[in-house]
N, C-alpha and C positions, 0 to 999 in steps of 0.2 A: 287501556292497560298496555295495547301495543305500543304506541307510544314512547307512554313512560318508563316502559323498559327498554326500548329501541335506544334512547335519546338521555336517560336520565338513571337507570340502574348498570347496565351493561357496560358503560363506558366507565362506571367508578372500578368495578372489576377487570377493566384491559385496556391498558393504557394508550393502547395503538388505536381509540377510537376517541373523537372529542367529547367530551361530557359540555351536558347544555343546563342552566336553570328550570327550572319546574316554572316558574312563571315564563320564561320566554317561549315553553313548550304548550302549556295551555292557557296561559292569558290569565289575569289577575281573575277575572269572571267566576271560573273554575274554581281554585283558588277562593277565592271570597263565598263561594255556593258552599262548600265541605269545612270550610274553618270552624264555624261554631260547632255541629257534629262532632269534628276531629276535636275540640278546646276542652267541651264536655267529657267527652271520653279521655281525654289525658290527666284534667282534672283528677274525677272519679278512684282513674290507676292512682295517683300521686296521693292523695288523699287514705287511698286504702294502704298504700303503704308506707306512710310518711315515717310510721314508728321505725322503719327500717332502715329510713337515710339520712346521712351524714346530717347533721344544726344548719352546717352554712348550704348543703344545697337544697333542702327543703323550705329554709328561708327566702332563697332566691328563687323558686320553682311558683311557690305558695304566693307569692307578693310579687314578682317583676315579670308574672307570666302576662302578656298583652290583650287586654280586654277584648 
């Protein structure tokens, strides 16, 4: 968590520090461990609220999300 906030939330909030990629910070490894977790659960949200969002971005959320 230290980290990713050192290196990857703090720096979007103050300009005077570099921001870095989440994969250059913890490696694809990381990254590939949480995605299905993370996929599932966005699904899930997206799903329970689809009635709520716009045709075209439920269309493209629901279909071009990446397996």
């Amino acid at each position: 968590f230290c980290r990713w906030l050192c290196y990857c939330h703090v720096p979007g909030l103050c300009d005077s520090l570099p921001r870095s990629e989440t994969t250059v910070i913890f490696g694809r490894t990381l990254l590939r461990s949480v995605f299905r977790t993370m996929r599932r659960q966005l699904l899930d949200k997206f799903r329970a609220e689809k009635d709520k969002m716009p045709p075209d971005k439920r269309t493209l959320v629901l279909t071009h999300f990446p397996r």
